[in-house]
VOGU-3710 file (C-alpha; in Angstrom, 3 decimals, decimal comma):
1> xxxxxxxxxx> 99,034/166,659/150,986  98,054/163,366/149,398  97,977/162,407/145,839  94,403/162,061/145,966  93,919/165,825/147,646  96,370/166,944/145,132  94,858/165,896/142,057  91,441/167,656/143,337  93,112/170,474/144,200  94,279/170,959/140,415
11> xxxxxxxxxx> 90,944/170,125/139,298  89,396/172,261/141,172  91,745/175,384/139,663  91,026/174,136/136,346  87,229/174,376/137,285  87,949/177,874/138,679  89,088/179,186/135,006  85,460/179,014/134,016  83,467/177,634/131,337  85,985/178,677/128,671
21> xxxxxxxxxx> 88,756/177,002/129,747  87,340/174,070/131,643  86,683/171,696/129,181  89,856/171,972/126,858  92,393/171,857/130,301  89,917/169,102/131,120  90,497/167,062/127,832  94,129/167,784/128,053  94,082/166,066/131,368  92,654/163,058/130,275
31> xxxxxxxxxx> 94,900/163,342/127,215  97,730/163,019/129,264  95,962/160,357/131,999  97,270/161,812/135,163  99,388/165,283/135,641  100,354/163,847/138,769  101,016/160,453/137,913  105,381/160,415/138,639  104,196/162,325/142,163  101,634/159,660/143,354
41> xxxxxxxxxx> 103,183/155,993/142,825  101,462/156,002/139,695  104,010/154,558/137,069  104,328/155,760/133,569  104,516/153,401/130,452  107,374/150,803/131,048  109,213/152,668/127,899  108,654/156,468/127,185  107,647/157,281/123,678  109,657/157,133/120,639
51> xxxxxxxxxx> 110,704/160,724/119,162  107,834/161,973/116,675  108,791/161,267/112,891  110,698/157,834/113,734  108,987/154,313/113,872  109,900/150,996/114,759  109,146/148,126/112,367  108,351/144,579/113,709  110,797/142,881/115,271  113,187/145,830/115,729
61> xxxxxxxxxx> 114,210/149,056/116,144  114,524/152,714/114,958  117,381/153,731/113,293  119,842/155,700/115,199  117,610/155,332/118,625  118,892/153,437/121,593  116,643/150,880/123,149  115,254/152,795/126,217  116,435/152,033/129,723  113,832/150,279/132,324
71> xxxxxxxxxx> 111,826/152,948/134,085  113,260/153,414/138,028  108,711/153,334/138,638  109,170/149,366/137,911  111,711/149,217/141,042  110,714/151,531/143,127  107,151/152,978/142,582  107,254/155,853/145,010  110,913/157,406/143,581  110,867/161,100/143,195
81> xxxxxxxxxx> 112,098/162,087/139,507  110,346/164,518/136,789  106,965/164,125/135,018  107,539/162,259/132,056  107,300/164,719/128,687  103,790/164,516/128,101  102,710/165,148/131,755  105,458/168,255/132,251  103,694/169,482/129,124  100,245/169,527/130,657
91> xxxxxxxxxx> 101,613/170,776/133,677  103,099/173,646/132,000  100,218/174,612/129,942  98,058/174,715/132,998  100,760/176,932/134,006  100,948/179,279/131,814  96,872/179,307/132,001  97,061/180,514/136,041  99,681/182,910/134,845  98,643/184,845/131,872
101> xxxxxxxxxx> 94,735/184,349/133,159  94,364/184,909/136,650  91,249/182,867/138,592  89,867/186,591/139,504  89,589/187,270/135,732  87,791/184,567/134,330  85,719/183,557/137,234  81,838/184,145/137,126  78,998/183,868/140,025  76,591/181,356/140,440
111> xxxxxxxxxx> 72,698/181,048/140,996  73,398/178,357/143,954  69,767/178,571/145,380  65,961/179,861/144,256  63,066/179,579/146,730  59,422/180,611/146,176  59,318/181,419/142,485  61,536/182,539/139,778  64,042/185,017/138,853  65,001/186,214/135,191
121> xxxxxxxxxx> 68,567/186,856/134,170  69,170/189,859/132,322  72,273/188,965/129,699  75,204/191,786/129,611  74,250/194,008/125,829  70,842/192,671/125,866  67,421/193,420/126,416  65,735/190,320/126,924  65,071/188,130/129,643  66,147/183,937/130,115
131> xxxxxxxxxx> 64,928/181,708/133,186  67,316/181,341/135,954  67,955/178,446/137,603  70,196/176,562/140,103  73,551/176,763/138,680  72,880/179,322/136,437  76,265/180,904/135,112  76,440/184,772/135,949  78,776/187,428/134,601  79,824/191,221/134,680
141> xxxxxxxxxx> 77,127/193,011/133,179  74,188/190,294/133,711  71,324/191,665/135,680  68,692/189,391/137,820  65,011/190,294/137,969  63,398/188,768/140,932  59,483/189,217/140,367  57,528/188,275/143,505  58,999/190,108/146,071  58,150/186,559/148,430
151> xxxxxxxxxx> 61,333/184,975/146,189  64,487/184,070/148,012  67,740/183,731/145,573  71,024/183,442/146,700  74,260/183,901/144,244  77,421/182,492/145,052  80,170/185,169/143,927  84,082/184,204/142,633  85,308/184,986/146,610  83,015/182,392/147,504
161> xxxxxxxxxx> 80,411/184,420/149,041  77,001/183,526/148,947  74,750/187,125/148,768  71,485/187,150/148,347  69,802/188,902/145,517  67,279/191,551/146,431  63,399/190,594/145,328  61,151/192,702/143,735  63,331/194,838/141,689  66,862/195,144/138,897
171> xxxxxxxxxx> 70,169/193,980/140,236  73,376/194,219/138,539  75,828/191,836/139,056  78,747/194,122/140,330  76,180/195,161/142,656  75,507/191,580/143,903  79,160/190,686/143,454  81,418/193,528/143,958  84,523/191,392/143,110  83,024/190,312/139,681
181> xxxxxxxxxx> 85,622/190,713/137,537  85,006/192,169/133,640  85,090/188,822/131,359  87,769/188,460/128,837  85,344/186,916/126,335  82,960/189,981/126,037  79,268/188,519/125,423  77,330/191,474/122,708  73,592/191,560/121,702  73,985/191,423/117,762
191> xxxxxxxxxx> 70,690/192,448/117,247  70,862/196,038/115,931  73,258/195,492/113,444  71,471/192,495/112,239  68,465/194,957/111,826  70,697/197,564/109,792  71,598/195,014/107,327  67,766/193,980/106,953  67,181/190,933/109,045  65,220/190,220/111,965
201> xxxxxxxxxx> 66,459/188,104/114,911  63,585/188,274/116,901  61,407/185,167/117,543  58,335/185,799/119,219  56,291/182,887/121,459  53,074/182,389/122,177  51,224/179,899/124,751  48,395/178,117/123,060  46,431/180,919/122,382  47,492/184,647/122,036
211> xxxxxxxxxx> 45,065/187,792/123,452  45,356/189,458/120,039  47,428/190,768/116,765  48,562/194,415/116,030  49,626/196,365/112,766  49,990/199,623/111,826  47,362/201,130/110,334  47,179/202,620/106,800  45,418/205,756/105,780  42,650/205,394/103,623
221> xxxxxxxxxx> 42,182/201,509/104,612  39,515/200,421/106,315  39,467/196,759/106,065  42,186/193,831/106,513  42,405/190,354/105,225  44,483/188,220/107,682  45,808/184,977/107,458  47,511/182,290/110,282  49,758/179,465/108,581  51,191/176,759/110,013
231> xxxxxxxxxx> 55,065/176,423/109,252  56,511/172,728/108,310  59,634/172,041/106,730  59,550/168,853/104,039  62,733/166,929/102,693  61,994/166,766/99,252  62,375/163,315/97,563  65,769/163,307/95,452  66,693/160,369/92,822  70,467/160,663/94,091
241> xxxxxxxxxx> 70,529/159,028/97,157  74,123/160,774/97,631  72,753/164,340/96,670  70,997/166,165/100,170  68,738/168,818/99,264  67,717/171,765/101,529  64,073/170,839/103,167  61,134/173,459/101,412  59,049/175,542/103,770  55,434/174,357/103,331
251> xxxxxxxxxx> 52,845/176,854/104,777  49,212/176,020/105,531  46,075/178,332/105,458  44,345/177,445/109,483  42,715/180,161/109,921  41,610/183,268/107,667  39,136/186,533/108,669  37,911/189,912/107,069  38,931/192,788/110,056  37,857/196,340/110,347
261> xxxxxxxxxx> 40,632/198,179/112,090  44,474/197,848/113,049  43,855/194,944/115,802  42,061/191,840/116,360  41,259/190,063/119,113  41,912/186,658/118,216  39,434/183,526/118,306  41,277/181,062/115,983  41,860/177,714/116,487  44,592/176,971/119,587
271> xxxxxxxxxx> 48,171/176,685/118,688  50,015/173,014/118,751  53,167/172,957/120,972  56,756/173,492/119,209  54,988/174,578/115,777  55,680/177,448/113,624  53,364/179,922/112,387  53,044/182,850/110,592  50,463/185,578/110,649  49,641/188,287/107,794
281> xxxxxxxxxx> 47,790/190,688/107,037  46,712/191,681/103,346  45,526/195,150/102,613  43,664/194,505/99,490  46,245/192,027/97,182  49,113/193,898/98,647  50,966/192,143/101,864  50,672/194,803/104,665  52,740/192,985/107,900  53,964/189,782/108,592
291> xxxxxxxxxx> 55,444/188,111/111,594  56,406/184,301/112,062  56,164/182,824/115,771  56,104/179,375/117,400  54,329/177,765/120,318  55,759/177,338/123,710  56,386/173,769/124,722  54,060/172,440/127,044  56,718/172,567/130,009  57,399/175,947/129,301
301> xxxxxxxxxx> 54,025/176,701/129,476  53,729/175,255/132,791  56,216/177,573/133,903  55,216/180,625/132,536  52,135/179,297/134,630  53,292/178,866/137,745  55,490/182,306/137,632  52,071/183,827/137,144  50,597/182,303/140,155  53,178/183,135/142,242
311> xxxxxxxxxx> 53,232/186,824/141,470  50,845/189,543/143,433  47,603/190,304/142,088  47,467/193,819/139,733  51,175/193,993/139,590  51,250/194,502/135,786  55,498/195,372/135,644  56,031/191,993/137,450  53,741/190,143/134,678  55,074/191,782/132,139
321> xxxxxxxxxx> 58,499/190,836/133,035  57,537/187,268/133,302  55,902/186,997/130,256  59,012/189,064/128,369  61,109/186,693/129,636  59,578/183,980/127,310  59,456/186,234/124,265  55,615/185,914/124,915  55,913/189,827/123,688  51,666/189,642/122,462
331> xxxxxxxxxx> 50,826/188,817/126,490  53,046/191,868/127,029  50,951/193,933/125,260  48,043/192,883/126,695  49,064/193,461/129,891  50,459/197,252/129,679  48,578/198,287/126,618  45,162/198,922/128,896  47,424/200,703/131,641  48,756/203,022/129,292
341> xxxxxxxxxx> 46,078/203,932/127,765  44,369/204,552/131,075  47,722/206,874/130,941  48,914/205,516/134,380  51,578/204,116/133,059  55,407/204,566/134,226  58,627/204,844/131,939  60,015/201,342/132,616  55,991/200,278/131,824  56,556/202,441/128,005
351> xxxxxxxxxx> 59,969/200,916/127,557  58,684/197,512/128,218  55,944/198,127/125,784  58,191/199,419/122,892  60,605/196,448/123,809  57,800/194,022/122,824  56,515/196,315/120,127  60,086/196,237/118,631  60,072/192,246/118,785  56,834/191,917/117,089
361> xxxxxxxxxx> 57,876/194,106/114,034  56,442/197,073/115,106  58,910/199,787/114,866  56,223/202,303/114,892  54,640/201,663/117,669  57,663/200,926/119,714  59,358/204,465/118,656  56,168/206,337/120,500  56,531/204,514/123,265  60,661/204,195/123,454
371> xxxxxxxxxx> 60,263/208,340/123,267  57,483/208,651/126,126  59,840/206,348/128,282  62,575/208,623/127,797  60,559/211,530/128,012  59,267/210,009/131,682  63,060/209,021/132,273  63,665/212,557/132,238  61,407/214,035/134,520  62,082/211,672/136,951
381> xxxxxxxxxx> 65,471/211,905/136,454  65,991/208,145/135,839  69,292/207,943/134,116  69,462/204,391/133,428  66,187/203,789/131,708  66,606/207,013/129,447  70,130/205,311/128,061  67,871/201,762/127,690  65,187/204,221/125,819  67,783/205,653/123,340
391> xxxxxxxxxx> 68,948/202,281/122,813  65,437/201,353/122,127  65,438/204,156/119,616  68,559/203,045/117,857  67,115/199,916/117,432  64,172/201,582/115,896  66,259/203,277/113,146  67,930/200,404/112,293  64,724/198,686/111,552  63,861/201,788/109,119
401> xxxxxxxxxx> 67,769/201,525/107,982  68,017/204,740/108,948  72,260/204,760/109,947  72,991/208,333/110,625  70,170/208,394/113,523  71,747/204,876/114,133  74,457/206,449/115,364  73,008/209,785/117,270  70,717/207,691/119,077  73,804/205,533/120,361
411> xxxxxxxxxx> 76,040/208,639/121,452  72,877/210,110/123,255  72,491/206,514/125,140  76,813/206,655/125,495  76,649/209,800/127,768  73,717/208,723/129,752  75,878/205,319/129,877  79,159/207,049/130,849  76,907/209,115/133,857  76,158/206,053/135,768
421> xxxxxxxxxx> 78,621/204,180/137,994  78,240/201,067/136,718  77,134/200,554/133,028  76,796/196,571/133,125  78,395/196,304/129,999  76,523/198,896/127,818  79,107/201,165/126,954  81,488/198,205/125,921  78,614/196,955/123,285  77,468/200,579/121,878
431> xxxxxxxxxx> 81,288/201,120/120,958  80,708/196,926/119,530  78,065/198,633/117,250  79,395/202,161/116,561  82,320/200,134/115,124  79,772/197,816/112,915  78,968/201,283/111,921  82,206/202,002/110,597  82,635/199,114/109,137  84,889/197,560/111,717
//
């Protein structure tokens, strides 16, 4: 084998250990120059490096060290002898990296070809949806949701395999690559927990316009005031030119209207690309709701486009999975609102619709439909999207900071978990949160 060969070979191993390890062994490489350096006619510095601690001062020498002996490399480049300290070092810590973390363990798969539309990735402990593309990192747990049924995608496991991922439906990972390992950095949706303690991590999109608002309703209230602002942060001016002061959130009035009702179709002015917003709704001088969004930018927009083109005409799911995908949760709405109120609607359709529901700040509305998904899950005997309903649930409760149901509505989504043969992860992030619970 050849320097040259040799060299890539190691490279290639480091590559292997994921993207983790990657670019630290990398740096550590270039640290050192070459690992291989002694091995490949290379030569080392003419005189090895002082012991740390001493110096030398101009013109002569540290104190008790002996002036170092010419390097054989400046004789004879090619002689055999051992890696010079640094170099072993490196060596050995790449060492110690195949042995204590095998290439089987921290490998992942890789998108490595998409043809005739798009595919979502579903990330391990979560419950939205990102755009997958060439080279799209994959691990144990991740799901891929191929919409138009026309779409080709091939994944390229840690074996080496290339399998193709089937269209038109939910694929795990370990079903697409059996010889996924588990990762050793486990990846966990934070969301619920960040709900329990008050906050909300969701951050809707929109395109330019958006089919409509929704709020819950109040008894005895007939009539709404609502309100879109536009969002801009300003640097205030500051007299100490060494002092920085936190930019203030300046919100402007764009568009105001007097509503009968819970809903509104909206016929505002069109939203600008990248900006915030925030929409509210007043019930008399009291603030009712209030959800802040921003604007897709215009490529993304494009895509979300051409996804939609691609997909089969009436196939609502597929839609809905596109949009979702964006966090356009309002177009998700739209789309299965109408089918399930034409009550033709399945359980993933109900789950779907509580999942965007949920995202919008609408725990109400996403309970009754996380419950008739569960409900249908049952019937049908659909074990997976029952556990992905009481998850739903739990989610719901910790928007009401409810804790105790917190937890009943994880254990109930645990044993549907533990029932299936592969959980993708689930089961790993319920105990995540049932230990937030408890304070761990």
């Amino acid at each position: 084998m050849t320097g040259r060969e040799m060299r890539k070979e190691v490279i290639d191993r480091l590559k292997s250990l994921g993207d983790t390890w990657f670019p630290l062994a990398r740096g550590t490489v270039r640290e050192g120059s070459s690992i291989l350096a002694p091995l490949v006619g290379t030569p080392p510095p003419a005189a090895p490096p002082l012991l740390k601690g001493r110096s030398v001062a101009a013109g002569g020498e540290a104190e008790g060290v002996q002036a170092p002996k010419p390097s054989p490399y400046n004789k004879i480049p090619n002689q055999p002898t051992l890696l010079h300290y640094r170099n072993l070092g490196i060596l050995a810590f790449l060492l110690i990296l195949q042995g204590f973390f095998p290439t089987a363990a921290l490998a992942s798969a890789r998108i490595v070809s998409i043809q005739r539309g798009t595919v979502q990735v579903q990330r391990r402990g979560s419950s939205g949806y990102v755009q997958g593309r060439v080279g799209t990192q994959l691990n144990p747990g991740d799901a891929l949701i191929i919409p138009n049924r026309k779409t080709r995608v091939r994944v390229q496991c840690p074996s080496g395999a290339r399998r193709r991922a089937t269209a038109g439906r939910r694929s795990g990972m370990r079903v697409i690559c059996p010889d996924l390992a588990r990762s050793t950095d486990p990846r966990n949706d934070n969301d619920l927990l960040q709900l329990l303690a008050g906050q909300f991590p969701y951050k809707p999109q929109v395109l330019d316009t958006v089919p409509g608002f929704y709020w819950p309703g109040l008894v005895g209230v007939d009539e709404y005031q609502v309100q879109l602002l536009q969002q801009e942060y300003v640097q205030p001016e500051s007299e100490d030119a060494f002092t920085f002061a936190q930019p203030d959130l300046v919100e402007t009035v764009v568009w105001e209207s007097t509503v009968l009702g819970s809903n509104l179709v909206y016929d505002g002015p069109e939203f600008e690309p990248g900006e915030r917003y925030r929409f509210q709704v007043m019930a008399g001088t009291e603030l009712h709701y209030s959800v802040a969004f921003q604007a897709l930018a215009v490529e993304k927009q494009e895509e979300v486009s051409v996804a939609v083109a691609d997909l089969t005409d009436g196939d609502v799911l597929l839609m809905a999975y596109v949009h979702l995908e964006q966090g356009l949760f309002w177009e998700v709405i739209a789309t299965l609102r109408p089918v399930v109120e034409a009550g033709g609607a399945s359980a993933e359709m109900h789950r779907l619709l509580a999942e965007s529901y949920l995202r919008v700040g609408l725990p109400g509305l996403a309970e009754t439909h996380y419950g008739a998904a569960v409900a249908l899950a049952d019937e049908s005997g659909g074990v997976r999207t029952r556990a992905e309903g009481w998850v739903g649930l739990a989610k719901v409760a910790a928007m009401q900071q409810d804790e105790t149901l917190v937890r009943q509505r994880l254990v109930a989504a645990q044993v549907l978990y533990r029932a299936l043969e592969m959980d993708e992860g689930w089961l790993e992030t319920i105990e995540v949160w049932l230990a937030g619970l408890d304070g761990g």
